[in-house]
C-alpha positions as CSV (number, residue, x, y, z in Angstrom):
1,X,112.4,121.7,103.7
2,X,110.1,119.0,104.8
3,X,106.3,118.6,104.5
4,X,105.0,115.9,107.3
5,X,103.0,112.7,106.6
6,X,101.7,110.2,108.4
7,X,102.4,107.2,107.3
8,X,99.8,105.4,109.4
9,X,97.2,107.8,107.6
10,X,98.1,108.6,104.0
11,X,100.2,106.2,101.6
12,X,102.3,107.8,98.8
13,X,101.3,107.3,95.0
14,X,103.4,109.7,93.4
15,X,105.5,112.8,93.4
16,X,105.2,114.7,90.7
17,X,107.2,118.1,89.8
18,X,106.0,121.1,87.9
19,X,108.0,122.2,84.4
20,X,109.0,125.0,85.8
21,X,110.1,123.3,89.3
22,X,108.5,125.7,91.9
23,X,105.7,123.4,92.7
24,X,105.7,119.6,93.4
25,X,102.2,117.5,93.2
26,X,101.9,114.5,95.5
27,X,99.2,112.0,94.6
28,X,98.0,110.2,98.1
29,X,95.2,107.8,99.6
30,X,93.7,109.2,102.7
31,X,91.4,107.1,104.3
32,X,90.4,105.3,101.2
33,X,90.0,108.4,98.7
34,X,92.6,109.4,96.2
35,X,93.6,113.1,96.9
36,X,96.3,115.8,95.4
37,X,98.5,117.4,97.6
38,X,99.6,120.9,95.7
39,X,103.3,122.1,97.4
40,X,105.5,125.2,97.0
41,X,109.0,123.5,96.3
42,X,110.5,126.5,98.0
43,X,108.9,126.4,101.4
44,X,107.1,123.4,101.1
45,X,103.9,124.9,102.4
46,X,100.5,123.5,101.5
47,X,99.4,125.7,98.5
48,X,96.0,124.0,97.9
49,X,94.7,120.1,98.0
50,X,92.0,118.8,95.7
51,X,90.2,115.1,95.5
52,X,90.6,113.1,92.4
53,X,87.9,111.2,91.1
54,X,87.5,107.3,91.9
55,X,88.5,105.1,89.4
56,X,88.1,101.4,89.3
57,X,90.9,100.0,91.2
58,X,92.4,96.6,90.6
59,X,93.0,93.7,92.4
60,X,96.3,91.7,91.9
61,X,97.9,88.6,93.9
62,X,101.1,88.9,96.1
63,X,102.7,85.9,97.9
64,X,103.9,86.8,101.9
65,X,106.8,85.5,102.9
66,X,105.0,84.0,106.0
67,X,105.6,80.6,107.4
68,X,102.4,79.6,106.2
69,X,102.8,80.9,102.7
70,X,99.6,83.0,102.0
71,X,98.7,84.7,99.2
72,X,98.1,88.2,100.3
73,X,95.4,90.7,97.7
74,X,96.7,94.3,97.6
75,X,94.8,96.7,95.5
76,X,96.6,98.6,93.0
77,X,94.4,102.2,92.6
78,X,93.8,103.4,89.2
79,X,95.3,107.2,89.3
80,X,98.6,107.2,90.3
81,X,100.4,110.1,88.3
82,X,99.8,113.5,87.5
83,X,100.4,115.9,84.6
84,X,100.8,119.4,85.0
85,X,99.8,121.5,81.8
86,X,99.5,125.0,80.9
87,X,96.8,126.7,83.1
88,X,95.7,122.9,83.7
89,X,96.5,119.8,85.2
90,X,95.6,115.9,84.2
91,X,95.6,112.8,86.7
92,X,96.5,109.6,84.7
93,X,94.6,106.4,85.1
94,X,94.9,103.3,83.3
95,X,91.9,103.9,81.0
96,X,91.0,106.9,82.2
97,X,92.4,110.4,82.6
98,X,90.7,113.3,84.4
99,X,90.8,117.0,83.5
100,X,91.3,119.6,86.3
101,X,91.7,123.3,85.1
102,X,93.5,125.9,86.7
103,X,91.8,128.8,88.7
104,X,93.5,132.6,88.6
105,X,94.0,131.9,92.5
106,X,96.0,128.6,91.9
107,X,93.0,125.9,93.0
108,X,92.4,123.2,90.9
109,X,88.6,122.5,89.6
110,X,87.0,118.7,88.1
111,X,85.7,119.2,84.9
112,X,85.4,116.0,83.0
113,X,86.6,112.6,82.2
114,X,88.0,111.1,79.5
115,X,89.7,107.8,77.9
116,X,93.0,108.0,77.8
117,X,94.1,108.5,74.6
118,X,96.4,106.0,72.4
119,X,100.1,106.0,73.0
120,X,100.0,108.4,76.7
121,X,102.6,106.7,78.6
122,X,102.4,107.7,82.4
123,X,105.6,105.7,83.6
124,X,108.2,106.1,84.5
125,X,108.4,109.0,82.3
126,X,105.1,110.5,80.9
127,X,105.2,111.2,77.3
128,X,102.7,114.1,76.6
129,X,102.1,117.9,77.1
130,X,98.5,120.0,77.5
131,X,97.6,123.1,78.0
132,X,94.1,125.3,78.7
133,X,92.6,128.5,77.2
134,X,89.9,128.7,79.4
135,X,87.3,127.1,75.9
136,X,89.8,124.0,74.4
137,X,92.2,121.4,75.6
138,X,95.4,120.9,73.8
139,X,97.0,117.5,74.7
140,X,100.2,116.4,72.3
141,X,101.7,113.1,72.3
142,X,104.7,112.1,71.9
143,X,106.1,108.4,70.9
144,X,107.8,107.2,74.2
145,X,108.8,103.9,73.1
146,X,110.3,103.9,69.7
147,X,112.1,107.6,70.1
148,X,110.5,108.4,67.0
149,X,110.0,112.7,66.7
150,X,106.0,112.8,65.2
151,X,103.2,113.6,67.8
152,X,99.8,113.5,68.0
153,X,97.5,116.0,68.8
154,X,94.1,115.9,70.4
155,X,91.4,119.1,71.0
156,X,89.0,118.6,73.3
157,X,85.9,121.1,74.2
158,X,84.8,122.4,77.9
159,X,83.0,119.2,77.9
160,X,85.2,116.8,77.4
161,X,84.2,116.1,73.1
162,X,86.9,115.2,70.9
163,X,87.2,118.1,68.3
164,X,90.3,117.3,66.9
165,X,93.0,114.4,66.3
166,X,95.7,114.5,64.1
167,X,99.0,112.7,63.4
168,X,102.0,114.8,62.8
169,X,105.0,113.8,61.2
170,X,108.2,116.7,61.9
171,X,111.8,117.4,60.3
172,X,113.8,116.4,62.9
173,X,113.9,112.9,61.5
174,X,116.4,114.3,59.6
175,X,118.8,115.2,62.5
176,X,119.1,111.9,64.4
177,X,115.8,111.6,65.7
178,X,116.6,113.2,69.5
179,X,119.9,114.2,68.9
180,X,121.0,117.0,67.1
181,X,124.0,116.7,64.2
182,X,125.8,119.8,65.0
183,X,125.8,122.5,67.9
184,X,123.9,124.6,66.1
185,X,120.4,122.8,67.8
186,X,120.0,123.1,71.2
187,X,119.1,119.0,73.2
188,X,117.2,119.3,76.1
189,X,116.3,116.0,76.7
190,X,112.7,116.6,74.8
191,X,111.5,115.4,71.5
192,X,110.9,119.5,70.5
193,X,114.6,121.4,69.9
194,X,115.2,124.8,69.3
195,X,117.2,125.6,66.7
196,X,119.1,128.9,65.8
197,X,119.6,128.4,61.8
198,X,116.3,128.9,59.7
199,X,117.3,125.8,57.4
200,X,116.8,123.9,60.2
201,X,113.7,125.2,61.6
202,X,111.4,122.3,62.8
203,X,108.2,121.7,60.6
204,X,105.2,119.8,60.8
205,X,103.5,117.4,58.2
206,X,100.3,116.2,59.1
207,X,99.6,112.8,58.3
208,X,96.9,111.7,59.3
């Protein structure tokens, strides 16, 4: 399946896919504004598109390779990934993150803005989860740098007010960090594993 651009028209930021794979978000600039393309990975039919808010794009210096050796200015705009959470979805800026929840019919809707909180890595891979209940957002945080298995944990109201923030410290420390010691835990790639035996059931400390 194929979904058509233009490329005279709209220029590619991202492609983002859902956890569960049946839908793929692609983050665009059409004529100047940054926009949200929502897909159905299985017929690649338009599901629903939704501006993102303006953020405060940056200017950075690239040399041409023109006989007269300019120094061409492109702009570098400020959301270029998404996350797609639980009844929610986030677009990532550099300082900034916005918060889009979910609607029963599948439309995205603006609620607020916020700073993005320490340690969110957006690239290449992003490091964090968040979901919706319709009253709270939950966004956890991983460590994406040091492999480390804490997280952090933020709550924020319908308003975008920091309730909560906590440090969390878990028990798989003990098993490699990642990586399991035995086959009895189950890898996936994520800093969270399941595990089968009850001695080895993950725990939290908080820390701070």
């Amino acid at each position: 399946m194929v979904y058509p651009l233009d490329p005279r028209a709209v220029s590619v930021l991202s492609l983002t896919l859902s956890p569960q794979e049946d839908t793929l978000f692609l983050v665009t600039i059409q004529e100047g504004q940054t926009r949200c393309l929502v897909l159905d990975t299985e017929t690649m039919d338009l599901r629903t598109a939704f501006s993102i808010p303006a953020g405060k794009p940056t200017q950075h210096l690239e040399a041409s390779v023109s006989a007269e050796d300019e120094v061409l200015s492109r702009t570098q705009y400020d959301v270029t990934q998404v996350l797609p959470g639980e009844n929610c979805l986030l677009a990532l800026g550099q300082e900034t993150f916005h918060f889009f929840s979910q609607t029963p019919e599948g439309h995205y809707q603006y609620r607020w803005s916020g700073r993005l909180p320490d340690g969110l890595l957006s690239f290449p891979v992003c490091n964090a989860r968040a979901a919706w209940n319709g009253e709270k957002l939950a966004l956890g945080i991983y460590d994406g740098e040091t492999l480390t298995t804490g997280l952090s944990l933020w709550i924020y109201d319908r308003e975008g007010t920091i309730l909560y923030q906590g440090d969390y410290a878990t028990s798989l420390e003990q098993v490699y960090g990642w990586h399991a010691a035995d086959a009895d835990t189950l890898t996936t790639g994520s800093p969270v594993q399941v595990v089968e035996r009850k001695d080895r059931a993950l725990t939290l400390s908080w820390k701070s």
